[in-house]
N, C-alpha and C positions, 0 to 999 in steps of 0.2 A: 500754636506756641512752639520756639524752636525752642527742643533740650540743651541743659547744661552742655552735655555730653554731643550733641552735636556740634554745638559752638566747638568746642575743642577740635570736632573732628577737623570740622571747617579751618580752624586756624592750623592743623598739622598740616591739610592739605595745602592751604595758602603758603605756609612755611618750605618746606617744599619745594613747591614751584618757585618759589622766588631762589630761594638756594640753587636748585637746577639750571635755574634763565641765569644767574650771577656765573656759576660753572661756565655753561656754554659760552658767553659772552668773554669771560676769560681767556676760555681756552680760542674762540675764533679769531679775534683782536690781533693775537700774535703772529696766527698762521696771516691774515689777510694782511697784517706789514709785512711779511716775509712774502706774501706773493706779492705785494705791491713792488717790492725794492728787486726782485727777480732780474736780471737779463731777459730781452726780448727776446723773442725767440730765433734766431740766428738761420735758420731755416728758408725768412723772406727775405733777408739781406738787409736784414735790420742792422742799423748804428747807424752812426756820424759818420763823417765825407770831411777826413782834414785837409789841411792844406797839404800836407806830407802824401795825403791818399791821389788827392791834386796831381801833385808833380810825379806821382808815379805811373798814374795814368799817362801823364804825355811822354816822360821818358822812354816806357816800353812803348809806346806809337811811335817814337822818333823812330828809338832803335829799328824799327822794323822799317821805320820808309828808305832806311838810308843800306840797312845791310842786305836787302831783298836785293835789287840790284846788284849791289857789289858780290854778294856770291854767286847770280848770275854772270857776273862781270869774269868772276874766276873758274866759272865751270866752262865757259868758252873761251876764254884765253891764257888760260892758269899754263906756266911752265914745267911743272910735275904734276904727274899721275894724283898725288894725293890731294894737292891744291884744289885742282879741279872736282877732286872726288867730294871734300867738306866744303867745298863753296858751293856744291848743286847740294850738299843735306844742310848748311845753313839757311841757302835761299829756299826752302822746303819748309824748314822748321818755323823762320819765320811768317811766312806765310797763315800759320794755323794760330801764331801766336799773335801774328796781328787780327786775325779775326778774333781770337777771344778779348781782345783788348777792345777791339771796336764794340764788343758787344757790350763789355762790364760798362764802359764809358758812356752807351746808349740808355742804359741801367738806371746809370747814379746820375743823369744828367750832366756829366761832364765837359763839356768841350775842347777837344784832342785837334790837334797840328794834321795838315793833309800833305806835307809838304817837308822833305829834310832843311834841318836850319841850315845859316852859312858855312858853318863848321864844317858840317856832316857833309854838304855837298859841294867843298872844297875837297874833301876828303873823296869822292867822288872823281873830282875832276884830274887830279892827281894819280888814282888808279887808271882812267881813259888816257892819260898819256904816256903810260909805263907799259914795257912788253919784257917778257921773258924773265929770267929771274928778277930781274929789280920787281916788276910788277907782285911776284909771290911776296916777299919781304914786305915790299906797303902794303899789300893784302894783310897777311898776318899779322903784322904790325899795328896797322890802326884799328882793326878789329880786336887784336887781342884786348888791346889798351881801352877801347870802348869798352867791352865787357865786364874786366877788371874794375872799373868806374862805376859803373851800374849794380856789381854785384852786391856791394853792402849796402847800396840805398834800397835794395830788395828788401835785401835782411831786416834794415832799421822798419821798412814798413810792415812785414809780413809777422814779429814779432809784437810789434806794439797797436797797429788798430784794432779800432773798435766796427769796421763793416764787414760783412760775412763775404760781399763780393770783392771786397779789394784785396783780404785775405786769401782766397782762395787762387787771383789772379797773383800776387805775389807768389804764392808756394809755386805755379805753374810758371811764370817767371824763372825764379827761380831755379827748377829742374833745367828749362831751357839755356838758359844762358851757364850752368854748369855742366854742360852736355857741351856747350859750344867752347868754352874755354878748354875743355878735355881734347875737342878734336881741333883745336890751333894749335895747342902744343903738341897733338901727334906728328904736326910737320916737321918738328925740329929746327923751325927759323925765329922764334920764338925771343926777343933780345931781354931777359930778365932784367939785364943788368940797366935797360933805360925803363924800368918800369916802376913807379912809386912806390919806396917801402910801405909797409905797414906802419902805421902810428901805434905807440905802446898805447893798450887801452882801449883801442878804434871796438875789440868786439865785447868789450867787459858790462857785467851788469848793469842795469840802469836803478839807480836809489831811486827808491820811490818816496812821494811825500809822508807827510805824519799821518793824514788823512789816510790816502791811501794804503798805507803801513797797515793801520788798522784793518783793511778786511781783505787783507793775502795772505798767500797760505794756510800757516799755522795760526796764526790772527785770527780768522775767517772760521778755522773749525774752533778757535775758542770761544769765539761769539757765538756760532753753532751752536754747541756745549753749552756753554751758561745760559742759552735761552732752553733747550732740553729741562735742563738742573731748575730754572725757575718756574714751568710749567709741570713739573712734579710735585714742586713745593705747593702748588695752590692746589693742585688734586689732592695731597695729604689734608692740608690742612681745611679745606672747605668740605670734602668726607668726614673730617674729623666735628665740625662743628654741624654737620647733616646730623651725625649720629645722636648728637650728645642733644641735639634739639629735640628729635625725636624721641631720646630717651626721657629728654623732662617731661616731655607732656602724656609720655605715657603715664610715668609715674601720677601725674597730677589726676589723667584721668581717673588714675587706679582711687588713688586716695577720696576723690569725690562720688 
């Protein structure tokens, strides 16, 4: 025959348990959405492949098929010392820069150009039939202007996607073609004055949606925050009602 007094023990212990499994359940619920809603892990070159990630891909392949050449073109027939000098370290640079680009592209399944467009290789054909200074001047000239063109579509991508390889290939972009721009204007043939202003605005924030809005920045730690402040609350108060259960039954036992 089970005791009174066992019964009791039995129900504190059942009481208890169930209180303990409600806690834990609680407290895991929150952390497993929060790991659920996490960022991939960036590390395998996880995200999305936009169209913007697209087009950036084959613009750093253009650029390469068309200036590899042309700075060869100017380290062997450039009519100054310097010309000659930054057309063998563009046709250099490109070089490495086109193989990172072939490899992020083999990566993300891309499919990239083998070949410069018409533009590019009118631009081309135009240096092949220039010599001497004129030849420096459409060197400088069309490459600056390429560059200059290229640089913010770097920007717009390497700030805003979501793939850990296209991001990295922009940043490396990036340095490249700012290294390349530094040494065209070291030539001094440079024509600012036919090169397209800036647009007011071209580099200003980008609004983000209402969605979005919500979990940036300050947003982001306030969701943070208030999920902290809510799983406090239930540790208070589910401790609090541990206690006060236990305390009934003690008494009850006592009394019996």
């Amino acid at each position: 025959m089970v005791t009174e007094s066992r019964r009791l023990r039995w129900t504190a212990t059942i009481v208890t348990g169930l209180a303990g499994g409600l806690l834990g359940g609680l407290l895991i619920a929150p952390a497993a959405a929060m790991a659920q809603n996490a960022p991939a892990d960036p590390g395998a070159g996880a995200g999305p492949v936009t169209p913007a990630d697209r087009d950036l891909l084959v613009k750093v392949r253009l650029a390469g098929l068309w200036e590899m050449p042309a700075g060869q073109m100017a380290a062997e027939k450039g009519a100054s010392q310097r010309v000659r000098e930054i057309g063998a370290e563009i046709a250099a640079q490109h070089v490495e820069l086109d193989r990172l680009v072939v490899a992020a592209a083999a990566r993300l399944n891309v499919p990239i150009p083998d070949r410069p467009n018409v533009e590019q290789q009118g631009w081309l054909d135009e240096m092949k039939g220039s010599t001497g200074a004129q030849f420096d001047q459409i060197f400088v000239d069309r490459l600056r202007a390429a560059h200059g063109a290229v640089f913010p579509a770097i920007a717009v991508v390497r700030t805003g996607t979501r793939n850990e390889v296209v991001r990295v290939l922009a940043q490396q972009s990036n340095d490249f073609v700012m290294n390349h721009l530094t040494l065209l204007e070291s030539t001094g043939l440079v024509d600012y004055g036919s090169l397209p202003l800036p647009q007011a605005g071209a580099g200003g924030p980008v609004v983000p949606d209402s969605d979005s809005a919500l979990f940036s920045g300050a947003n982001a730690r306030g969701v943070v925050g208030a999920a902290s402040v809510n799983q406090t609350v239930v540790w208070i108060v589910l401790a609090a009602a541990l206690v006060a259960g236990a305390y009934s039954l003690i008494r009850l036992m006592r009394a019996r």
